[in-house]
N, C-alpha and C positions, 0 to 999 in steps of 0.2 A: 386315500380318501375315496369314499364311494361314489362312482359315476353319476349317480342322481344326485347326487349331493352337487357338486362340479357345474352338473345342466341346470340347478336352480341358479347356481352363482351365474354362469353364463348368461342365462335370462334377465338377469336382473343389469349385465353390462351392456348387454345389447340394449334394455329399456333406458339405462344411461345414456348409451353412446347417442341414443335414435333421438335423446331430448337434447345432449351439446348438440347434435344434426343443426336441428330446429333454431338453436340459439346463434349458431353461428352464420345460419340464415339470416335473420330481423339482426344481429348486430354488425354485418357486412352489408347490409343493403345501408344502414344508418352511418358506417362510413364511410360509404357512397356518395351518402347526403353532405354529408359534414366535408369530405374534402372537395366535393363540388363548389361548395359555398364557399369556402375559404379561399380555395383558385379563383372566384370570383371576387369576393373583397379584396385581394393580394391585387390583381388587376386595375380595379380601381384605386387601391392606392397606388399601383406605378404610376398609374395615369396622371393622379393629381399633383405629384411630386415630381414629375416632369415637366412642369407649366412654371415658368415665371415670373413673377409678380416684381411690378416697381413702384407700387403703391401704398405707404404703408398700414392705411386702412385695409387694403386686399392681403398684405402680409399678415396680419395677424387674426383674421377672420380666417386665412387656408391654416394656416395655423392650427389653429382649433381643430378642426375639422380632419386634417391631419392626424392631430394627438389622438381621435376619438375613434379614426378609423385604426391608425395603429393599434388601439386599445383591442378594439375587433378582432383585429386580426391575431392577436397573441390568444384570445379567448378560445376562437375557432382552432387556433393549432394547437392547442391544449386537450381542447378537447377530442381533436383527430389524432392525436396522438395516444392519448386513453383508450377512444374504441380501439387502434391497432395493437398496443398492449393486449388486450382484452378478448383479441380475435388471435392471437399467438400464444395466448393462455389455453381458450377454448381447443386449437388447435391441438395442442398436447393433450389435452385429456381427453380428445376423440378419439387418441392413438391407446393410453393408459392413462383413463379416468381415475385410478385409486390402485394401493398397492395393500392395505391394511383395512380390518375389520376388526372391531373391539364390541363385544357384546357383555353391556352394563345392566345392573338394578340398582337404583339406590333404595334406602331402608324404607321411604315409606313409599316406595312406589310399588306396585306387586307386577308389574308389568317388566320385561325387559327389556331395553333399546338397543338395538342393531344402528353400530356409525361403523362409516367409510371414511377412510382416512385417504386425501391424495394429496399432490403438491399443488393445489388451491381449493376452494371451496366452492361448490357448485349447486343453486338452488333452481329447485322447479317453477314454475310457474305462480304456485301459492305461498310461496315462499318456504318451503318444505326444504332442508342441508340434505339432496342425497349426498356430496360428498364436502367431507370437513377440511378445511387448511390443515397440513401437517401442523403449523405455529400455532394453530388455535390451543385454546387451554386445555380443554378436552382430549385432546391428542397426546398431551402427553403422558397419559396412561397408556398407549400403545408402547412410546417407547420405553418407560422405567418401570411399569407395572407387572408382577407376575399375580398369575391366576390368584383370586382371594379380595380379601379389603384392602382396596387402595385411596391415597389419596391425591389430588389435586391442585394446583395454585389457579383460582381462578380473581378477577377484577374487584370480587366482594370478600376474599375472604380463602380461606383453606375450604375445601370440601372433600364430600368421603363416601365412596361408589363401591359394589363389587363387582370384580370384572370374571366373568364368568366365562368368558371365552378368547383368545388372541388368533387371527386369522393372518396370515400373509400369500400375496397374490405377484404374481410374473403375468403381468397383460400386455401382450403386443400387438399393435394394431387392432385392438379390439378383442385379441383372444386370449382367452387364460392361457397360458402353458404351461403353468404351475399353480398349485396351492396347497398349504399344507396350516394344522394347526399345532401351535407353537405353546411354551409356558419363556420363552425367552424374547427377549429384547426383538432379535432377526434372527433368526434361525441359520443355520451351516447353510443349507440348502443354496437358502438366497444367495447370502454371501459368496458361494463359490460359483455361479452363476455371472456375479456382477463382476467381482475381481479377476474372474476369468476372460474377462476381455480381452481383447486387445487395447494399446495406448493409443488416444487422441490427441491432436491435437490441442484440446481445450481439455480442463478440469471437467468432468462431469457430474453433478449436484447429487450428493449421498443421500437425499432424505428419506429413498427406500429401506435403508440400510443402515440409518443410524442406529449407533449403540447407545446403552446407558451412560457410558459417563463422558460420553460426546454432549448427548442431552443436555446434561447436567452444566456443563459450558456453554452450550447454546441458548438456555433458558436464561442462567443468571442475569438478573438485570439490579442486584441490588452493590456489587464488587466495584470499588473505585479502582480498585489494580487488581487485576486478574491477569496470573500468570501461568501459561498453557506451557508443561513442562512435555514434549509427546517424545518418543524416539521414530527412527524412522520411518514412515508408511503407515502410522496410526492415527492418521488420516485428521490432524490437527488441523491444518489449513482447512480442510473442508470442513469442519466442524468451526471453525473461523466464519468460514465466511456462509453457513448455515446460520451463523448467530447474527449476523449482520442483518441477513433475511428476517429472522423474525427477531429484531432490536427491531425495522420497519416496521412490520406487521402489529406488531405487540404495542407502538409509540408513533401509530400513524398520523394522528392529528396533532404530534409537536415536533415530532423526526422526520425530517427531510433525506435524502441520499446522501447532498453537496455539505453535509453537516457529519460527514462520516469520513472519514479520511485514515487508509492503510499506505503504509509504509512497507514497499516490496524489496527483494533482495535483487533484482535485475529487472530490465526491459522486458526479458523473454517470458519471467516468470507474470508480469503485470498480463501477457498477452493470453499465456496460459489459463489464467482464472477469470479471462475476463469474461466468460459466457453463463457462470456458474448463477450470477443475478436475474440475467435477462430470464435465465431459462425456469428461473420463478419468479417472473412477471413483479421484477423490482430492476430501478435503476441502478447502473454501478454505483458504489461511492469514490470518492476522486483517492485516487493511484498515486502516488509519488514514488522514487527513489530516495534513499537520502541524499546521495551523489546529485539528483535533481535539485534536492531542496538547498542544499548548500551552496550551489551552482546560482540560484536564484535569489541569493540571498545577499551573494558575493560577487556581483557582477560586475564584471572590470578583472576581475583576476582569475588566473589560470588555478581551480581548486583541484590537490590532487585525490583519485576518490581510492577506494578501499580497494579496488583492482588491481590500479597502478602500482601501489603501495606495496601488495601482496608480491606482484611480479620483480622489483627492483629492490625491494629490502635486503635481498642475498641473508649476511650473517652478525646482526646487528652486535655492537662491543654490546658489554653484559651494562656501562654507563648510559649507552644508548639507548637500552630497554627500559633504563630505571627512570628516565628523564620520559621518556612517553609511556609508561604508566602512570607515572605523577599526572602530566598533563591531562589524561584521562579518568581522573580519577573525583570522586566528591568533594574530596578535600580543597584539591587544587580550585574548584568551582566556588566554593567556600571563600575561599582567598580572594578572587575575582570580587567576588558581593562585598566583602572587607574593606579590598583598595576601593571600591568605589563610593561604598559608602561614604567614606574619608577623606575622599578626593575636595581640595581646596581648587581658590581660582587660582592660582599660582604655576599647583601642579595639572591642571587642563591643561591639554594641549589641542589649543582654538586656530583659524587656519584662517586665511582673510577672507574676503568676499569678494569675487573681481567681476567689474565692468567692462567687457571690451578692452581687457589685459590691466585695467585699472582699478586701482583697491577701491570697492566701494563701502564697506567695512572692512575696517582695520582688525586683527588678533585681537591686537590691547585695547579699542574696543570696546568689543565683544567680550574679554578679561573682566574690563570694570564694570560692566554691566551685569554679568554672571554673581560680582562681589558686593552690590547693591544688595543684592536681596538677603534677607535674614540666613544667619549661619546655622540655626537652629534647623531649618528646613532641610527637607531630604536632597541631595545632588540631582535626581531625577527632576525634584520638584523646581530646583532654580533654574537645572537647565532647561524646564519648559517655559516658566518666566521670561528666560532670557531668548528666546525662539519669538515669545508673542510677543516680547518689547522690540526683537527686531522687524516684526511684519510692520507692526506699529510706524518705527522711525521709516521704512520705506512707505510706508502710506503717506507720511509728512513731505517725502521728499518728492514723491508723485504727485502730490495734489501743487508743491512748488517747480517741480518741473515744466505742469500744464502751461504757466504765463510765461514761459522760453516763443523767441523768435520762432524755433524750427519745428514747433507744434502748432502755431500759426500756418506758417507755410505748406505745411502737408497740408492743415485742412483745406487750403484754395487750391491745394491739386486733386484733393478727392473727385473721384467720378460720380456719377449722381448716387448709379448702384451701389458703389462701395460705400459710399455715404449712408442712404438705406440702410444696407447689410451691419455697419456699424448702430443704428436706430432699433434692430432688431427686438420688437418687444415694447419698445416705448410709441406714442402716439404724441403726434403734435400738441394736443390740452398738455399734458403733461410736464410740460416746461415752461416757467413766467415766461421768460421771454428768450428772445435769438441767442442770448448771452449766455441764459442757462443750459438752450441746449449746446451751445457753441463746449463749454466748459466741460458737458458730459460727451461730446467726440471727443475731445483734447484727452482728458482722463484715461477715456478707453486708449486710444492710440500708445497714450505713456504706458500705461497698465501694462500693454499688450508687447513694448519695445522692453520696458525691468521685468518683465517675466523671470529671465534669466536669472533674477538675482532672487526674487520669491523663491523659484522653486528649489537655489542654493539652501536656503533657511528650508524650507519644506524638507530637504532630503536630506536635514541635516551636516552639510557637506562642510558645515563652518568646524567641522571636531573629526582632528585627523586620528580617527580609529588606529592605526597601524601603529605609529606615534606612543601612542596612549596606551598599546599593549607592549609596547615593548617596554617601554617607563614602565610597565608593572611587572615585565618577566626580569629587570633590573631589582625591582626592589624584594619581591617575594621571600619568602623565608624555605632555605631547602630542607627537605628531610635527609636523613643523615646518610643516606644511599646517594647520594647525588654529589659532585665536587664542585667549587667550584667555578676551576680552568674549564668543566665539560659544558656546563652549563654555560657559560659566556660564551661557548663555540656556539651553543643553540641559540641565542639571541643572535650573534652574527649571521648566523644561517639564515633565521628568520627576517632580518634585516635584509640580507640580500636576496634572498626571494620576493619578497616584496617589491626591490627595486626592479625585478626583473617580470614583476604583477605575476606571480603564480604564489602560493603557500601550501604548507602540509598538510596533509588532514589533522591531524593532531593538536594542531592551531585554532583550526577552525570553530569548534565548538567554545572555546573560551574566549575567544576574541568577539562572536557577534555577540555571546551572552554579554559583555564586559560592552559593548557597541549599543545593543536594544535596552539594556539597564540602566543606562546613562543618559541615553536620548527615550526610554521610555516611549521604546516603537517597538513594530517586529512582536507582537502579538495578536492573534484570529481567535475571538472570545463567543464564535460563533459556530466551532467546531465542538461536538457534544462525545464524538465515540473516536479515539485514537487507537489504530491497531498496529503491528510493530511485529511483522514476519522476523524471522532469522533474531531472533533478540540478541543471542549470543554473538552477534558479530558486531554488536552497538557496545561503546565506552559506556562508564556509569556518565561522563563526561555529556556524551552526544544525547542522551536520553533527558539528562538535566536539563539542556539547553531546550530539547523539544520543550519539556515539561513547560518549561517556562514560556513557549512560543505558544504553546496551546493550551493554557492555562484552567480553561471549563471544562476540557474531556476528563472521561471516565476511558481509563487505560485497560486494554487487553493486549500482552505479549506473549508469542509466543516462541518457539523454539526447541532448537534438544542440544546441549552441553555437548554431547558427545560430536557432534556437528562441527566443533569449533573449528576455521580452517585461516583465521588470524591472531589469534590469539590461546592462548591455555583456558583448556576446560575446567569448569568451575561447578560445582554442583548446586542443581537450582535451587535449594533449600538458604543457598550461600547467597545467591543473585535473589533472589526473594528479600533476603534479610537487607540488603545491601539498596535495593530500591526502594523496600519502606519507609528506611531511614532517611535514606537522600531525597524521596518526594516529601515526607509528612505526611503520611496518605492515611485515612481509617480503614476498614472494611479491604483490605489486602487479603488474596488467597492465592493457594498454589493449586495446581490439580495437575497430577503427571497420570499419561496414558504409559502404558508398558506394552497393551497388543498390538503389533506389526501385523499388517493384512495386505500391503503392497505389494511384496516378495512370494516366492514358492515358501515351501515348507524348509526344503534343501538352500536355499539360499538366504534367507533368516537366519538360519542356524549356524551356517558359515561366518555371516558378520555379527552373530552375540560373540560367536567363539574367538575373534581377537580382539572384544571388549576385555578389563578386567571385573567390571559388574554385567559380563553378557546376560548371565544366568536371569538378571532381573526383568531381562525382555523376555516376553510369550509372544512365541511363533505361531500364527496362522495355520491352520493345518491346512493346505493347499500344497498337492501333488504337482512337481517339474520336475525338470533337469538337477540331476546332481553340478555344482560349479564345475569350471573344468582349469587348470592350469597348465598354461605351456610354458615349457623352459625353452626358452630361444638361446642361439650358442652367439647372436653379435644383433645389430639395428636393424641389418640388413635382412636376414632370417626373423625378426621379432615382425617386419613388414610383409613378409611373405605367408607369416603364422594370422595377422590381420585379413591378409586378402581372403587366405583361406575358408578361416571363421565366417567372414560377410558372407561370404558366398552360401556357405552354407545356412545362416541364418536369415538371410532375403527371402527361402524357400518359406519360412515358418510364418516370418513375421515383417509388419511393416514399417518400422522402426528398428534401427542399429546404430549406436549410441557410442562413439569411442572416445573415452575420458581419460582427461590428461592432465598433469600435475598443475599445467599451468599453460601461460598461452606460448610459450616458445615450444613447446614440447607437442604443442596442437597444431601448430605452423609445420611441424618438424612432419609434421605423419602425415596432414594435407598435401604438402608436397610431394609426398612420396605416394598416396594413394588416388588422389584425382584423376591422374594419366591414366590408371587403369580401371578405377569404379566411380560412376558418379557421385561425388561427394560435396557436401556441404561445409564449410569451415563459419561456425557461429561465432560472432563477435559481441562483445558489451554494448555495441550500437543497433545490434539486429535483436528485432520486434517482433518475429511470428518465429514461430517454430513448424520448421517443413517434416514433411515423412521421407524414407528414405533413411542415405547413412550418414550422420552427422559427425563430426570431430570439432570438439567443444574442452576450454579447461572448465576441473570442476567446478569453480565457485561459478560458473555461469548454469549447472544444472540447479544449484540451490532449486529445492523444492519441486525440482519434476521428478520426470517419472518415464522410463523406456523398455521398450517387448524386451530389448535385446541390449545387454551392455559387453561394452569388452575395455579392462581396463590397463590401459596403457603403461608397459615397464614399470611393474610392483617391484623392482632387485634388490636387494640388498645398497648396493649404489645408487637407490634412486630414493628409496624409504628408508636410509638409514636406523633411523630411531622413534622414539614414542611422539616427539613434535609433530610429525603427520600421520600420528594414527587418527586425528581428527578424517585429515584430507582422504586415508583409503577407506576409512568406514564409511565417508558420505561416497564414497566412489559406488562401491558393493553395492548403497541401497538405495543407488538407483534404480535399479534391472528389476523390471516386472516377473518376465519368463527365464531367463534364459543371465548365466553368468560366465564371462570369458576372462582370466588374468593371464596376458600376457608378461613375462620376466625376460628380460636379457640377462642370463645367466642368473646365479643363485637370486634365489627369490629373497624378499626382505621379511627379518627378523621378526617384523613386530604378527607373520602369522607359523606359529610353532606350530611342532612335530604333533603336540596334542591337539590344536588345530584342524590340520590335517586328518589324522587321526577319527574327532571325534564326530567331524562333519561332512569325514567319505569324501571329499572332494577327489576328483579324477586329475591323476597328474598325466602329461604328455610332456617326454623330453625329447628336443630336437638336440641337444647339445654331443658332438660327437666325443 
């Protein structure tokens, strides 16, 4: 592009940059103002909430004043917290105001409009967009639009513009260092620029560089289930959590953050994505594991999660598979909804209620009370009846408890204050006379001693869950894969885990479904957007039970089949068909990415080539390192072949990444490599991801990304067969730069001669 062309654009960034100058002047002096003030009312509420009052006319007038200074002070830090947002937004586009230009006409305009496109929108003074939110409608003609008649989704309606020019810009620190014009989505240019980074610590936000049928994900806002099929490094996550961004922007005035809730594959991966929001000036949405949420859910027992599971499974009987796929499966969940629907008062199993080791409700009961109510009615439905009949009978027995002796005698030892303190809210008119108030201390004091037995009924504890699922994994009907002498070992199992408060995973999800169903709890009908990393390492089992916990969200899963590193790959056309069914969902879609841009060119290529459908992946044309393979001759020389590599790859890069089947095999090489390089050993409990050289098992990379990988004893003896071609293809596509597979002796089968072959990989044998 021609120089004077370049110094108009330049001028036109410098007039940008020089107005955020200005703006982030007057809105840093303004939260100046605002955190000044707030440090000032915060003060004066410490002050007044440190005085104490024993009067209860002064109690309830500080009170007040209180509540309204607190109101203050939430207003004020709302508000300082918006300008600091605001001044971290401006601050980025001081650096790189905008990366795109789209010059439109629509038909009856004869004029044409010049927009800038950055990651927010930035107006002049007169209200004038020099630069447009990526999410704005508008914009997304930059990203799906090729030169000619396009159209639009905008808030009135479809519209129809032609776009007559596509521009993209590389501004750092205020300077072009790039631009060129495009009839594509992002141009190679850019692309090879960005992906040529080095790896970070954190995810860093694609919006420069989204593609079209990233877009095409990120926009959709009409998909009850949307299911994001991506392969490795085609940059699904980010395009995840791009959509998240503008689901906020797009549903500002009814979407909140804390209304958004993803489901990540580990700690480290939660840590990795967490900056990707801030750094387009939106707040996270809340983070979970499922291991968290089960854990949470089940608290009192040791749940085992999908790590544990992975490492100690060893070589399951082929009866042991067939019984945990049942359990994990629609049908089995099916069954669950069945027995409970059906469930009589007979076959509940109701638990007492104790006082101070003393039954204060009986089982039987609580039985006849469940069987009072019409049979006609749903089980959910009785046993909520039978919850408010028993808050009920304990309010009978409160209000008769109050005229006991030893409710007397406490009140003549109350001290004045604790007397007060119990008055809390009430004033002397308030009560006819001594007696009524006398009667409302009494009450409180009872109320506050049967707590214990409330919050029994409140937390459900009168229905022994554990009980109740076993009585159903007794009665179940098997399918014909299943015997059943194996079967009654698995209830024994379960039974005695339980006794020992730990359970399986595989438990897990039918037992709280069979648990919230029955007690008609354990659902958040305030969560709007469900998202669901790693899809393919979720039963149809665990996804049902979300379903049902989260009941109002609009579901986006994503994942890639060939990932799978617990279970057999399933092709998503299959797991698509498979969640439609089992949610009932309308408006289901599937949308599989096939381009990989993670990888070099040479290291793509390598992991289509020991897929059996590789061919279907399109490799990134981006220049590296041919992979390289070392045949180690024992453990001892496979550690020697490791130091070597590091060594050499520290020079390059700031990351070296050594993946391992699993964590005893991660232990095994920490040990061995510490004493001589400084090393990191990542665990399921560690939260940040440091630079340097890490040794990690794989399912703890799910979803990162490293300069440099080297992947630990691919042999023959270690990869025997097709079972972990899931585990070494996610190994491969990890590595950004640079690919290292180390073998103790012959290499494993699952990468052939053609392999080798057609993807030039560099062999190195040490073996003498």
């Amino acid at each position: 592009m021609e120089n004077d062309e370049q110094q108009k654009e330049q001028q036109r960034v410098n007039q940008v940059v020089s107005k955020i100058d200005q703006k982030i002047l007057t809105t840093k002096q303004e939260y100046d103002r605002a955190h000044s003030e707030t440090k000032k009312v915060q003060q004066n509420y410490s002050d007044n909430t440190s005085v104490n009052y024993f009067e209860v006319d002064d109690r309830i007038e500080t009170s007040a004043e209180l509540q309204q200074q607190r109101g203050l002070v939430s207003r004020l830090t709302e508000n300082e917290s918006i300008l600091k947002r605001q001044l971290t937004t401006l601050h980025d586009l001081q650096k790189s105001p905008y990366f795109g230009r789209i010059d439109i006409q629509d038909a009856d305009d004869p004029e044409e409009e010049r927009l800038y496109i950055g990651t927010a929108s930035f107006e002049n003074a007169d209200g004038e967009f020099l630069v447009y939110d990526w999410r704005a409608p508008i914009s997304s003609v930059y990203y799906n639009g090729i030169l000619g008649k396009v159209t639009y989704e905008t808030p009135m309606g479809r519209q129809e513009t032609t776009l007559k020019k596509k521009r993209q810009f590389q501004i750092v620190n205020g300077q072009i260092r790039n631009m060129f014009d495009t009839n594509e989505t992002v141009g190679d240019e850019m692309l090879q620029s960005a992906l040529g980074n080095q790896n970070d610590s954190y995810m860093q936000n694609i919006v420069a560089t989204i593609q079209h049928e990233q877009n095409d994900i990120i926009r959709d806002t009409t998909s009850n289930l949307l299911v994001v099929q991506g392969v490795a490094g085609s940059g699904k996550t980010s395009a995840i959590l791009q959509r998240i961004a503008f689901l906020l922007y797009h549903s500002r005035d009814t979407l909140e953050a804390d209304q958004i809730i993803l489901f990540s594959p580990n700690k480290l991966f939660s840590h990795y994505i967490s900056e990707v929001l801030p750094s387009l000036g939106e707040r996270n949405m809340r983070q979970v594991t499922f291991d968290e949420f089960i854990d949470n859910r089940l608290k009192g027992l040791n749940v085992q999660s999908l790590f544990e599971r992975y490492e100690t499974d060893g070589n399951l009987s082929s009866q042991q598979q067939h019984i945990r796929n049942y359990k994990e499966s629609a049908k089995f969940m099916d069954e669950v909804t069945d027995y409970c629907d059906n469930l009589s008062a007979e076959a509940l199993v109701f638990s007492d209620i104790l006082f101070n080791e003393d039954v204060f409700f009986s089982k039987e009961e609580i039985k006849r009370i469940f069987d009072s109510f019409p049979k006609a009615a749903k089980v959910s439905e009785r046993y909520l009846q039978t919850k408010n009949e028993l808050i009920k009978r304990l309010k009978r027995r409160i209000n008769q408890e109050t005229k006991e002796t030893w409710v007397n005698d406490e009140i003549d030892q109350l001290s004045d204050e604790k007397y007060h303190d119990l008055l809390a809210g009430k004033t002397l008119g308030d009560f006819q006379n001594e007696d009524a108030e006398r009667f409302y201390i009494a009450h409180k004091i009872v109320t506050e001693r049967l707590r214990v037995v409330y919050d029994a009924i409140f937390n459900d504890n009168f229905l022994d869950a554990y009980m109740q699922y076993a009585n159903f994994l007794g009665k179940v009907a098997l399918p014909q894969d299943i015997q059943q002498p194996q079967w009654q070992q698995a209830i024994n199992e379960f039974n005695d885990s339980i006794e020992f408060h730990s359970i399986k995973l595989d438990d897990c999800a039918p037992l709280l479904y069979m648990r919230d169903y029955i007690c008609n709890t354990g659902q958040n009908n305030t969560m709007k957007y469900l998202f669901v990393d790693e899809m393919q390492d979720y039963s149809i089992a665990q996804l049902r039970y979300l379903r049902y916990a989260f009941p109002k969200s609009k579901w986006t899963l994503l994942g890639d089949s060939e990932q799978a590193l617990f279970k057999d790959v399933e092709q998503p056309e299959e797991i698509l068909r498979k969640l439609s069914a089992a949610f009932k969902v309308r408006n289901s879609r599937l949308v599989s990415l096939m381009r990989s841009y993670r990888s070099t060119y040479p290291i793509t290529t390598f992991a289509k080539s020991i897929l059996p459908n590789g061919d279907d992946i399109e490799a990134f044309n981006r220049d590296g390192d041919i992979p390289e393979l070392i045949l180690a001759s024992d453990f001892k020389d496979g550690i020697t072949q490791v130091v070597k590599t590091i060594n050499a790859q520290q020079k390059k890069y700031g990351t070296v990444a050594i993946l391992t089947k699993n964590m005893r095999e991660a232990k095994q090489v920490y040990r061995q490599l510490h004493g001589q390089i400084t090393t990191t050993l990542l665990k399921d409990a560690d939260r940040t991801l440091p630079k340097g050289v890490l040794v990690l098992p794989i399912y703890l990379a799910k979803g990162l990304e490293f300069d440099s990988v080297i992947a630990w004893d691919t042999s023959q003896q270690n990869y025997p067969d097709e079972a972990l071609l899931g585990t070494l293809y996610t190994i491969i596509t990890r590595a950004m730069h640079h690919l290292t597979l180390i073998s103790i002796n012959d290499v494993t089968p699952l990468i052939s001669d053609e392999a080798f072959h057609n993807s030039k990989i560099k062999i190195e044998r040490t073996i003498s």
